[in-house]
VMD Tcl script that draws the C-alpha trace (Angstrom):
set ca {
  {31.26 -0.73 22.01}
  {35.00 -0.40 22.23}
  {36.28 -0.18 26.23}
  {35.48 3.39 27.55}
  {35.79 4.42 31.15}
  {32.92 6.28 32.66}
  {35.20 9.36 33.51}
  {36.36 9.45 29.21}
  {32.12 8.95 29.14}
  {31.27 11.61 31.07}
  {33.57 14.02 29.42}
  {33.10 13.40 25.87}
  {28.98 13.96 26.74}
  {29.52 16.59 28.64}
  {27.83 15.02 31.92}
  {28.31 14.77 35.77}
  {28.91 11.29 37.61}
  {26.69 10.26 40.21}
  {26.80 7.46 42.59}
  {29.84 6.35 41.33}
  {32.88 4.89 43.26}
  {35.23 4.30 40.93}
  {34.84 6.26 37.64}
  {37.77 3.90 35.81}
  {35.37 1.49 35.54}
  {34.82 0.73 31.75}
  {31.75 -0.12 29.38}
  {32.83 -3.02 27.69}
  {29.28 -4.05 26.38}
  {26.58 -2.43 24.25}
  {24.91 0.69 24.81}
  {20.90 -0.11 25.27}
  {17.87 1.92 25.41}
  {15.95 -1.48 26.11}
  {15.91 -2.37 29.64}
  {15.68 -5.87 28.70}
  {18.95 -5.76 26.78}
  {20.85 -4.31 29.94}
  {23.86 -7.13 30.75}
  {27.48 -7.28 31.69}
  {29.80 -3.97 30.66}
  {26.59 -2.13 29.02}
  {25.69 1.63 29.11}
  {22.17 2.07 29.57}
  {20.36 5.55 28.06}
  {17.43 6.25 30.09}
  {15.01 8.21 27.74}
  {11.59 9.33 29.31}
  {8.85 8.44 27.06}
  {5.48 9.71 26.98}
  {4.26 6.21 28.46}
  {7.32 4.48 29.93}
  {9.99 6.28 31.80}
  {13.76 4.53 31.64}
  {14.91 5.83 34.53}
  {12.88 4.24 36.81}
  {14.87 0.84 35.33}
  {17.74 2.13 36.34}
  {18.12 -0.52 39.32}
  {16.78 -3.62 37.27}
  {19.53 -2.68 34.34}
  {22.32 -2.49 36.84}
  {21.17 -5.42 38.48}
  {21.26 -6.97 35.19}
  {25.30 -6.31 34.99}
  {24.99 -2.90 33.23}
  {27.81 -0.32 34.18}
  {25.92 2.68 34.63}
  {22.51 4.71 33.44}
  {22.92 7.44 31.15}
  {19.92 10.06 31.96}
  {18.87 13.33 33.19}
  {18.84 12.95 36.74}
  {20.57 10.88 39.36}
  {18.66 6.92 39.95}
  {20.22 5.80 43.20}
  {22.65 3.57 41.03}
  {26.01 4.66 39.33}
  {24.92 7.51 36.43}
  {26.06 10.37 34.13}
  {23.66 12.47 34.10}
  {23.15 15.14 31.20}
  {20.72 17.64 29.96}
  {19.78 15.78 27.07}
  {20.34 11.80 26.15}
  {19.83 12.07 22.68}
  {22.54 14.90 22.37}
  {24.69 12.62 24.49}
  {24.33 9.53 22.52}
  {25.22 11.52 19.16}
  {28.29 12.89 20.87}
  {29.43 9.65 22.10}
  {29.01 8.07 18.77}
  {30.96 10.41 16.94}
  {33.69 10.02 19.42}
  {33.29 6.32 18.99}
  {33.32 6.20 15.05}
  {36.86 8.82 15.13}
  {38.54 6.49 17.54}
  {37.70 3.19 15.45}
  {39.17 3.79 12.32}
  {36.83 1.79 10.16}
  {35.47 2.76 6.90}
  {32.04 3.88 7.12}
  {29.16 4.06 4.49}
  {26.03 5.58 4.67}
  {23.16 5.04 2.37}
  {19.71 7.09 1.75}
  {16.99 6.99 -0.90}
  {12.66 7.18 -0.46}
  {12.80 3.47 -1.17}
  {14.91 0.69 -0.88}
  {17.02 1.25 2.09}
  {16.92 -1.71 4.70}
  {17.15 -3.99 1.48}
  {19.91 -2.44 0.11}
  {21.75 -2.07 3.46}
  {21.02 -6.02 3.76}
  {22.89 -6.47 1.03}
  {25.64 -4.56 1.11}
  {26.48 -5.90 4.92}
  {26.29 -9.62 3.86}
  {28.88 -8.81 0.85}
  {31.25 -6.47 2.86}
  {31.18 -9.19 5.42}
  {32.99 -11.48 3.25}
  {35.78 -9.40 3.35}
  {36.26 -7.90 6.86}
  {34.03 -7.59 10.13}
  {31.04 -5.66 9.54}
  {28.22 -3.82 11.60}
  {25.54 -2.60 10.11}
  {21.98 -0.92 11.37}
  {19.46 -3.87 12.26}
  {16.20 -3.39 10.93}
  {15.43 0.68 9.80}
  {16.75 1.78 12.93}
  {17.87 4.72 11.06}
  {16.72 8.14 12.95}
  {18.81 10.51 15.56}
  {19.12 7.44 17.96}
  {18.78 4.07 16.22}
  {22.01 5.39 14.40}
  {24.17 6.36 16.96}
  {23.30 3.04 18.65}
  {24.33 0.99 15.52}
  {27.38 3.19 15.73}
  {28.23 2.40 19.09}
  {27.67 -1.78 18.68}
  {31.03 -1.31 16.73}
  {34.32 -3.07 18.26}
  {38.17 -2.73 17.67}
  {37.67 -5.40 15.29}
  {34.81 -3.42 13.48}
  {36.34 -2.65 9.30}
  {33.30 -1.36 7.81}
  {30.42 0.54 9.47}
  {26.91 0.22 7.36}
  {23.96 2.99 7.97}
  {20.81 3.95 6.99}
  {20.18 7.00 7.13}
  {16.67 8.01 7.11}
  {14.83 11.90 6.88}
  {11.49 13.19 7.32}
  {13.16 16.97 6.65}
  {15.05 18.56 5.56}
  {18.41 18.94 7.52}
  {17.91 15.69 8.87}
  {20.56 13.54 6.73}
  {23.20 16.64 7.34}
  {22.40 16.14 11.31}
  {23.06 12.40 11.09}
  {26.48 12.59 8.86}
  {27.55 15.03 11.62}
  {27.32 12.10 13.87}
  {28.67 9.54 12.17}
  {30.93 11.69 9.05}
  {30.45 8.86 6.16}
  {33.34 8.48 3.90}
  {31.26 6.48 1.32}
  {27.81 8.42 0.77}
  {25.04 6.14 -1.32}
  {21.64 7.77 -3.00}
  {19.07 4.99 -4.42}
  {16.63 7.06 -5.44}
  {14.05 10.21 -4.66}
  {10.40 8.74 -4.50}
  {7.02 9.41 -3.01}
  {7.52 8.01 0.51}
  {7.01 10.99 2.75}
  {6.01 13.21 -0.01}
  {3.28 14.67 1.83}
  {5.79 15.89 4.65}
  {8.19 16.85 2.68}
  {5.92 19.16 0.12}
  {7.50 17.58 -3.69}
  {10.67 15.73 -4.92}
  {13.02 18.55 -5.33}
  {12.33 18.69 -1.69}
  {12.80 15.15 -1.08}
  {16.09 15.34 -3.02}
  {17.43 18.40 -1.79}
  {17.15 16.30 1.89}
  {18.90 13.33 0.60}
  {21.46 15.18 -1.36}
  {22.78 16.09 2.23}
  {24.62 12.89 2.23}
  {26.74 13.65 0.11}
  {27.38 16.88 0.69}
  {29.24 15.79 3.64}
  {31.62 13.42 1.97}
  {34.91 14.22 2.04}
  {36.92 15.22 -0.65}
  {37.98 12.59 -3.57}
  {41.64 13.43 -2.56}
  {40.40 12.86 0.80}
  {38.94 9.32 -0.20}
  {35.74 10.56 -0.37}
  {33.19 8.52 -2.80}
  {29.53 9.31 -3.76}
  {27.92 6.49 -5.60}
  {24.83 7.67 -7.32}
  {21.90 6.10 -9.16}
  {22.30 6.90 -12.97}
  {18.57 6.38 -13.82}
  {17.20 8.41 -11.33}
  {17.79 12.20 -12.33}
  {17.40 13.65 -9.02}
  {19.93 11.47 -7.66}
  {22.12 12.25 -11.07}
  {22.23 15.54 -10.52}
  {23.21 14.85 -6.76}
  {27.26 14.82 -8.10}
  {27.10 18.14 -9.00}
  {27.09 18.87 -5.33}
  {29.79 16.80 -3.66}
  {33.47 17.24 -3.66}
  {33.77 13.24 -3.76}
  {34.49 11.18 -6.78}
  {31.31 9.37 -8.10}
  {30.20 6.48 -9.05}
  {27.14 5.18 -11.30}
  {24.96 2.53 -10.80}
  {22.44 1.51 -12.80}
  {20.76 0.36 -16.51}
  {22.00 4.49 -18.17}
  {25.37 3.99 -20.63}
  {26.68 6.37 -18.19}
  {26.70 3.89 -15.41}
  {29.97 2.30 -13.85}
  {28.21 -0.46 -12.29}
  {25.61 -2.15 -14.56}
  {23.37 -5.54 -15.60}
  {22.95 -6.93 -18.20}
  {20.67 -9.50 -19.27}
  {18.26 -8.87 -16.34}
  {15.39 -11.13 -16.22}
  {13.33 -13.42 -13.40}
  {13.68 -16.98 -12.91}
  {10.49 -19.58 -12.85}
  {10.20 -18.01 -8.91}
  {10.82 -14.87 -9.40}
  {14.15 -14.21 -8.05}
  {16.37 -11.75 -10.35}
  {19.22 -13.18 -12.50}
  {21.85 -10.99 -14.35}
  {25.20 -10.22 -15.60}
  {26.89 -7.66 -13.31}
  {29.47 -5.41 -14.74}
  {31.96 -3.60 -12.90}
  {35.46 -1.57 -13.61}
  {37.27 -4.72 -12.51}
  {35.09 -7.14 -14.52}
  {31.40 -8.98 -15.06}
  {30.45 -11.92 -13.51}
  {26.96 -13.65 -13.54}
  {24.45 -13.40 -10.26}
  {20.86 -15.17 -9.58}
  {18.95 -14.00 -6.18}
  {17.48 -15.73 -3.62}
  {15.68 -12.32 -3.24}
  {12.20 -11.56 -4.97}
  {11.19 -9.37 -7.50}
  {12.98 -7.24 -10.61}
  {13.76 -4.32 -8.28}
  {16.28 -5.83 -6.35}
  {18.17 -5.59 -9.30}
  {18.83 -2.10 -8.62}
  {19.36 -2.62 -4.75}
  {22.46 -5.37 -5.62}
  {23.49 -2.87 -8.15}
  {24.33 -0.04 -5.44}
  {25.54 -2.98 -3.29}
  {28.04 -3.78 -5.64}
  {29.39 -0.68 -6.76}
  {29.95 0.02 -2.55}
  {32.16 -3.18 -2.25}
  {33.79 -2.30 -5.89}
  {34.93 0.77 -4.21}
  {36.34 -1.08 -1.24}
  {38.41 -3.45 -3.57}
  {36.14 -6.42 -3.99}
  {36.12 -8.43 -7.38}
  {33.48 -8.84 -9.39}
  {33.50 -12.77 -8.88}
  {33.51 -11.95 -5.39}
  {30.89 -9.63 -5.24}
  {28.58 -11.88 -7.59}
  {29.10 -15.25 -5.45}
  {28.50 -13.03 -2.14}
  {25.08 -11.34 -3.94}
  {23.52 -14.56 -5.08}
  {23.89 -15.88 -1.48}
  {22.40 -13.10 0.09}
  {19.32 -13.66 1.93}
  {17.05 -11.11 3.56}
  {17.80 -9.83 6.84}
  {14.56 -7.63 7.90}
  {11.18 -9.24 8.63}
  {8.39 -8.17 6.60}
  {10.45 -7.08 3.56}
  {9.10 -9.96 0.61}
  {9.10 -12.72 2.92}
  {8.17 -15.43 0.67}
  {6.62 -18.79 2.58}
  {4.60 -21.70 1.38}
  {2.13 -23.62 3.59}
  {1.59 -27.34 3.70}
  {-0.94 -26.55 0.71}
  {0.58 -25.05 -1.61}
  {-0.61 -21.56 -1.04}
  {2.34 -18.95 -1.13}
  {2.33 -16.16 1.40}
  {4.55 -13.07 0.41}
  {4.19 -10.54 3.62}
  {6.00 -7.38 2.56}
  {3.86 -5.38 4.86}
  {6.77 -3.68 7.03}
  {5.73 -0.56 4.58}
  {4.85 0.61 1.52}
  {5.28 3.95 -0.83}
  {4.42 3.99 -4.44}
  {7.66 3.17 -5.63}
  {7.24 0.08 -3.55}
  {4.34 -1.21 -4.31}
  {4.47 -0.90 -7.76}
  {8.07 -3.37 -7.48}
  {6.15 -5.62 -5.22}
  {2.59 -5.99 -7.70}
  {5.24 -6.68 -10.31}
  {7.20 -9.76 -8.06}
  {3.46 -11.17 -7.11}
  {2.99 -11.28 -11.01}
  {5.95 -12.84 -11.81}
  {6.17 -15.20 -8.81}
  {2.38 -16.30 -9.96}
  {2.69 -16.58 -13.71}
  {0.06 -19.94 -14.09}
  {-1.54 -19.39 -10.75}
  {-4.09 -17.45 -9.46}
  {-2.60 -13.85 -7.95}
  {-4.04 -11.41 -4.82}
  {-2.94 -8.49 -3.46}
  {-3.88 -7.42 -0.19}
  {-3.49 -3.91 0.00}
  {-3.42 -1.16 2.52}
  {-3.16 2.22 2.78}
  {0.52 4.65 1.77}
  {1.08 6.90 4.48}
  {2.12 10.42 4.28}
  {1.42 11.31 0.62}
  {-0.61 14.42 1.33}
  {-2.31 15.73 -1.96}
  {-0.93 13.04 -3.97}
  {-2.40 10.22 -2.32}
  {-6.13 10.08 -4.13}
  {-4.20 10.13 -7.10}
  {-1.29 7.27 -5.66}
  {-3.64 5.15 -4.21}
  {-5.77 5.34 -7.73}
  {-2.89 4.69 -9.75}
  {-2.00 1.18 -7.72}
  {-5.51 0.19 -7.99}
  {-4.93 0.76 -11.55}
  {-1.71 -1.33 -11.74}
  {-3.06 -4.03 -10.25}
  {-5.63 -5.05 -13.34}
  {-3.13 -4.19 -15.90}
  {-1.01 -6.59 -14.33}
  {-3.60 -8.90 -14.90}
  {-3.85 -9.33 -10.61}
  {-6.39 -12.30 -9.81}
  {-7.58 -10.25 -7.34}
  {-7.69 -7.00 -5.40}
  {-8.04 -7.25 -1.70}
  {-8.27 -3.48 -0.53}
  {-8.35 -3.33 3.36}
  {-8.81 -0.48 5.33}
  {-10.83 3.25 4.93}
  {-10.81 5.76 2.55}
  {-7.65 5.58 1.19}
  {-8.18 1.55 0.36}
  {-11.64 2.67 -1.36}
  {-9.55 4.26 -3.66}
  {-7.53 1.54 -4.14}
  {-10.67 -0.26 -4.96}
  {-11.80 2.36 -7.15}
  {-8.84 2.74 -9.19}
  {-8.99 -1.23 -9.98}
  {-13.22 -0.34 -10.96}
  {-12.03 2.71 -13.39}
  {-9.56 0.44 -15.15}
  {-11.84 -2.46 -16.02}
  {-12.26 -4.53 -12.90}
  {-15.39 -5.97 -12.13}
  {-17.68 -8.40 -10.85}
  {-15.35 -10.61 -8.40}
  {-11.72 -9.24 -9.70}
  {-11.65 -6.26 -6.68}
  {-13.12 -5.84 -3.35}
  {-13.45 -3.24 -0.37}
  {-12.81 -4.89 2.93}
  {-13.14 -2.85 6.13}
  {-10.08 -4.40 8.60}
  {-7.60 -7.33 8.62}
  {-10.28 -9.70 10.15}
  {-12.42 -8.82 7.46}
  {-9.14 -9.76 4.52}
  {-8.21 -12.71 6.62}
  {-11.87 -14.56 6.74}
  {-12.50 -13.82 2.75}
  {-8.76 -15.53 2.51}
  {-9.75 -18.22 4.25}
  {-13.10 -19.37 2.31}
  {-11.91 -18.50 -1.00}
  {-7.46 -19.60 -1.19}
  {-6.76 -22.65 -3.27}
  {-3.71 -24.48 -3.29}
  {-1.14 -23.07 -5.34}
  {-2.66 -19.03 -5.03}
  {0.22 -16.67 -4.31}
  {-0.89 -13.82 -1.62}
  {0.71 -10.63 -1.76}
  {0.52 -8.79 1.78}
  {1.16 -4.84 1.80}
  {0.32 -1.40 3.34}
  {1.81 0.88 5.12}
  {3.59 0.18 8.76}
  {1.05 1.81 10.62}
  {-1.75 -0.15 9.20}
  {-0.58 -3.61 10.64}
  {-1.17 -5.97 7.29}
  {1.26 -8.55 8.82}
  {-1.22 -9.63 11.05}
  {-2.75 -10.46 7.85}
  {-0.26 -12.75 6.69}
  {0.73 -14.35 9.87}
  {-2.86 -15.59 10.17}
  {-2.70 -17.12 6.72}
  {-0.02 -19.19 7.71}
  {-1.06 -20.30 10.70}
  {-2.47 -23.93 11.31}
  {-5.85 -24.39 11.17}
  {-8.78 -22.13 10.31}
  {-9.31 -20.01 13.72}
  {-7.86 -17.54 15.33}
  {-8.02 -13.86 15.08}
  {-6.19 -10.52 14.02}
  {-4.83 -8.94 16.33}
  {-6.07 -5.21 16.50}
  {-3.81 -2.62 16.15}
}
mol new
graphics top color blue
foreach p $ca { graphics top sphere $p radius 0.5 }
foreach p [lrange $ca 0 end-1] q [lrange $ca 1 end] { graphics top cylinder $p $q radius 0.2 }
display resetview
């Protein structure tokens, strides 16, 4: 975080010091909600959870070299203490982001996100210092603690912004006021919380309804093939910008196809001129992702050659997301269980397909979370996907929702050995085990809550024991 005193702390949240000799004293390190990230110059914000309680850390952290605590009570040790951390960590990130002066862009979408975000931090990077959120920290604290990881030296500021409501997006851009606002796309993911897409996109469409103006340097970039987000720029004051395959877009590819592995390779156009990219990333929808990547550093004065060289080194950043790894034998593990909507599965059925084209193909599939009454009909339509994609094999692992799954592969011509039910991870793993050859390509995916990763971690562990570990 950039040097604040405790005193400038305390004011700007709107707290009381406590135990504190000398309130000059500055943080000069991160702010943590993790004890076990507490060292020299930090800020540590205490939150009481429903099975840990920070504040009783509050010695450990500043014996650890942090600065102060940041709760709702006094700890014995220096502290501000407020009514409310999370209200306090919002208003010291926006204080933060208006004192550092660096350009910030914030992206949405239903799928997509922590990709996309990946990419556009390792291209912006190439041009000035960069933070971005790690992982999908992207609620009402894992972005204002991105936002306060910024230093003086800090040019561009990357979030996700994530919503489960609407209202949500508008509360984050209050925090952290975006002056570049990105919309992927309006999917499933959530659908079942949110109630339909016009829903979904009236909730993302609050991004950029809080960009400033274009005279104000205000920029939406939009997906063109996506006519929820299309319709977005009819509700922003910024300019806009395109992305995607529509003859309306500003940023385009052409000549989009997979290599022998998979990985994307196209021509990208921008305003300021084409240049050719191949990914080390996996699967066709990518293409999209670097798409919106590119049109975000267009806008911040990169060149296309620039752009292109900095995409086609771009790596992945976030465990889980298409992590591609071959064993000793051959076999090919692809654990993209970190989650998993319908958008998302559909794009990663399609990589296994092309990342298997002469070898044998499964998919080991879990359950899409909150799809209310669409998910019969979701879950169905993957299972569905899978044999017209000519899939090996359907692993379906888990209850109800993977019977359908199951089911869906049945309806559309799948029989005899080509699908199975399997109750639990163990149960995916130990049919794995007895029946992979070298050279099969294993697709891992569910939703987060379902824990598939412990699926593909134990396929690419030595030997043939070991367990799943419940979850």
């Amino acid at each position: 975080m950039i040097a604040l005193s405790l005193a400038e702390i305390a004011e700007v949240v709107g707290g009381q010091t406590h135990d504190i000799p000398d309130p000059s004293v500055q943080v000069t390190g991160p702010v943590v909600r993790d004890s076990r990230e507490a060292g020299p110059g930090s800020l540590f914000a205490a939150f009481a959870g429903e099975r840990v309680d920070g504040h009783d850390f509050a010695a450990a952290v500043v014996g650890a070299g942090a600065v102060a605590v940041l709760g709702t009570r006094p700890v014995g040790v220096p502290a501000i203490v407020v009514d409310d951390v999370q209200t306090a960590l919002g208003a010291l990130a926006r204080h933060v982001v208006r004192r550092l002066g660096a350009t910030l862009v914030a992206l949405t979408g239903s799928a997509g996100k922590t990709s996309t975000k990946d990419l556009i931090a390792q291209v912006l990077q190439r041009k000035a210092p960069t933070v971005f959120t790690p992982g999908s920290l992207n609620n009402e604290i894992g972005l204002p603690l991105t936002a306060l990881s910024a230093t003086e030296e800090t040019r561009f500021l990357v979030l996700e912004m994530g919503a489960r409501g609407i209202g949500h997006i508008r509360y984050l851009a209050g925090l952290t006021p975006p002056r570049i606002g990105l919309v992927l796309n309006v999917g499933s993911a959530h659908i079942g919380e949110f109630g339909g897409r016009e829903q979904i996109a009236q909730a993302k469409g609050e991004l950029v309804e809080a960009l400033p103006s274009e005279a104000e340097g205000g920029t939406a970039i939009l997906n063109a093939d996506d006519p929820y987000v299309r319709a977005m720029a009819s509700r922003t004051k910024a300019k806009v910008i395109l992305f995607g395959e529509s003859g309306e877009a500003d940023v385009s590819a052409e000549n989009v196809r997979l290599t022998d592995t998979g990985q994307p390779a196209f021509r990208l156009h921008t305003p300021s001129g084409a240049s050719d990219v191949t990914m080390r990333l996996y699967g066709e929808h990518h293409v999209s992702n670097a798409l919106a990547a590119a049109a975000v550093a267009h806008e911040l004065g990169m060149s296309a050659d620039e752009i292109a060289v900095a995409l086609s080194e771009a790596g992945s950043l976030s465990r889980w997301r298409m992590e591609v790894t071959e064993r000793p034998d051959g076999v090919t593990v692809v654990n993209d269980a970190y989650n998993a909507n319908p958008e998302s599965m559909r794009a990663a059925l399609r990589a296994l397909v092309a990342m298997g084209k002469g070898r044998r193909t499964w998919a080991v599939l879990g359950k899409m979370a909150e799809l209310g009454d669409e998910a019969l009909a979701e879950h169905d339509a993957v299972g569905r996907l899978a044999v017209r994609l000519n899939v090996s094999k359907l692993v379906a692992v888990g209850g109800r929702e993977a019977a359908w799954l199951q089911l869906g592969a049945y309806n559309e011509g799948s029989w005899g050995e080509e699908s199975v039910h399997v109750s639990d991870a163990q149960a995916a793993v130990d049919l794995l085990r007895s029946e992979l050859r070298p050279g099969d390509v294993v697709l891992v995916k569910a939703s987060r809550s379902v824990g598939l990763e412990g699926v593909a971690q134990a396929l690419l562990e030595t030997g043939a024991e070991g367990e799943v570990s419940a979850r």
